[in-house]
Structures are given as C-alpha cells and as structure tokens.
C-alpha positions in Angstrom: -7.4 -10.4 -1.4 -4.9 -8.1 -2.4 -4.4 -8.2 -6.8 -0.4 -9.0 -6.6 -0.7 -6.8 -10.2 1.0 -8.5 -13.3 4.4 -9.6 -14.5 4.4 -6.5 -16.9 3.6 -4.0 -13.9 5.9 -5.2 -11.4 8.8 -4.8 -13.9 7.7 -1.3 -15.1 7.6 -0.9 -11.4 11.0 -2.3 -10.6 12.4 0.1 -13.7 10.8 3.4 -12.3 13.4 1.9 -8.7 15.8 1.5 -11.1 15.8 4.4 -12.6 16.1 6.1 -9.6 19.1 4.5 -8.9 20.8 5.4 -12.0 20.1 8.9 -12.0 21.4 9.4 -8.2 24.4 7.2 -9.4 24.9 10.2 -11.9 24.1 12.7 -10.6 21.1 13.7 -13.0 18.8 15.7 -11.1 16.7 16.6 -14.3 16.3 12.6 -15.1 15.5 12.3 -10.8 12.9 14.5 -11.0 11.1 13.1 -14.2 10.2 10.1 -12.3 8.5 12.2 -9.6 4.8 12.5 -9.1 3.9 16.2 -9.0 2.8 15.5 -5.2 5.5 14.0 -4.3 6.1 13.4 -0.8 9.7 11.6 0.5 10.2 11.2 4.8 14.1 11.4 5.2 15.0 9.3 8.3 15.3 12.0 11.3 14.1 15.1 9.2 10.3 16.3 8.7 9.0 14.9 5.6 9.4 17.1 2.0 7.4 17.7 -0.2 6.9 20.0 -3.4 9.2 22.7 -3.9 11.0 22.1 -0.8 11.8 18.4 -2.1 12.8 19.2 -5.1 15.8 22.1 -3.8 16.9 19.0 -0.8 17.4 16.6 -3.5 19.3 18.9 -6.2 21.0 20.1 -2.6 22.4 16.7 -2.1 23.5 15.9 -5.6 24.9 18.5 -5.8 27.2 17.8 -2.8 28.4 14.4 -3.3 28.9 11.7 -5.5 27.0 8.6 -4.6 28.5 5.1 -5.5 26.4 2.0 -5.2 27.9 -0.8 -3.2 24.7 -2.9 -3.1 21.4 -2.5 -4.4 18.6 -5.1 -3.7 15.1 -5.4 -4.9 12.4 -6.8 -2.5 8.8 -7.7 -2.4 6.5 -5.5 -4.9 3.0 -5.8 -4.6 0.2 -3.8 -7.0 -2.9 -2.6 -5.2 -4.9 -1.3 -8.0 -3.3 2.0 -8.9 -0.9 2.5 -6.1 2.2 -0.2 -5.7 4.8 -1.1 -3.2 8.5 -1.8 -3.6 10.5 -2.1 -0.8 14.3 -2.3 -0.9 18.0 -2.3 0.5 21.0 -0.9 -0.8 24.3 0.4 0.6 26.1 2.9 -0.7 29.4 5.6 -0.4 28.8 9.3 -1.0 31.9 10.9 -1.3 32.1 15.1 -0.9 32.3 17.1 -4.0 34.5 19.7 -2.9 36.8 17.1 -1.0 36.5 14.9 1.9 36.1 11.4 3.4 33.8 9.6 2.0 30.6 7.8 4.0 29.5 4.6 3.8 25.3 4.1 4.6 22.9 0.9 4.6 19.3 1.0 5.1 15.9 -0.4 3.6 13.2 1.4 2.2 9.7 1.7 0.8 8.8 3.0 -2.7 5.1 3.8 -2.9 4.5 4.0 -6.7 1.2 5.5 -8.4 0.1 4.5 -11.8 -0.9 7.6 -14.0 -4.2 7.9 -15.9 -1.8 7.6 -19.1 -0.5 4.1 -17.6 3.0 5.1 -16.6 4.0 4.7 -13.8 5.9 7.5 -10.6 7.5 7.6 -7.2 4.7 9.0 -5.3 6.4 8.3 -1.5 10.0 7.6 -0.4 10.1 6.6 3.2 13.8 4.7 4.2 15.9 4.1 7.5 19.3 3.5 8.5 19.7 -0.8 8.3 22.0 -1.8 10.7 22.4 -5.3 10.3 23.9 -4.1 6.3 26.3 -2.1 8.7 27.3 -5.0 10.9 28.2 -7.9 8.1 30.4 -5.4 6.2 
C-alpha cells in the first residue's frame, strides 16, 4: 500500500508547484532555480532531456525570451511515497516574445517528481510535461 503522505506534506508539496509557477510568472530565474534539486533532471516534450548545467542555461534561455502569462493553472492528484512525491498537473498559458512578437498560447499536463531533503524541505527533482490537446480544443 502506497503511504498517501500527510495533509502537511502534500501542501508543502503543492507550494514547491506553486512556487514554480510564480517565479516563471515573473520571470525570477534566481527564485526558479532555488527550488531545484542539485540533480535535477526536466524531459521537455520533443527535446532530449536536461539536466545540470545544461538545464539551468535552457531555462534562464527561455525566461529570458518571453514573458509567460498564466491562463489556467490546475493542481491534480499528489501522492507521497516515502521520500519522493508526485504531483501531476495542467495549466495553459501565453508566452509573449520579449523583443516583440505574437504571442503563443500552450496547454499541456505534467508530472512533478518531488524529493524530500534530509533537512525536510522539500525540491523539484523531475519535470516531465506534454502538449494537452483536449485544453487546446475547449478554448
């Protein structure tokens, strides 16, 4: 049987997701990478997965190009396996060029692998997301 983890964990969880969020929202690469484990590994959707250095310089890269505006952001199912947890989720949102351009509109659904830290905090260990086309087709 799987330990579904407590109330307390699923929200410090959920807050590590969020966090995320808020620092692509702004922009903040120094807050992004804070909630990074040191082995970080993400798999982009039609790219080789990143990891380490080469992580860190794609995702500065991208915030550094656009501007990302949340249109939707939705929480799913997170379950605690001991030390690791899962959080998956669905969001939509617009990235608009810095330097000019149309903007783009993207839905998909993810998984957030999350590792709990011998000091108890918790880190985004794995970022694994695809494109969600059914988001795509009720907008």
């Amino acid at each position: 049987m799987v330990d579904m983890g407590s109330d307390f964990d699923r929200q410090r969880i959920i807050a590590v997701a969020d966090e995320e969020v808020n620092a692509i929202r702004t922009g903040d690469i120094d807050r992004y990478l804070t909630i990074l484990t040191d082995d970080a590994m993400f798999m982009p959707p039609n790219l080789l997965p990143k990891t380490g250095d080469e992580l860190r310089l794609w995702l500065r890269a991208f915030l550094e190009r656009v501007t990302v505006e949340y249109l939707h952001f939705e929480h799913g199912e997170t379950v605690v396996a001991g030390n690791f947890a899962f959080h998956e989720y669905a969001c939509s949102w617009k990235t608009t060029p810095r330097e000019g351009g149309q903007p783009t509109i993207a839905h998909f659904k993810g998984l957030h692998i999350v590792k709990r830290l011998p000091d108890g905090s918790w880190k985004l260990a794995k970022g694994i997301w695809n494109s969600n086309p059914e988001a795509a087709a009720a907008v």
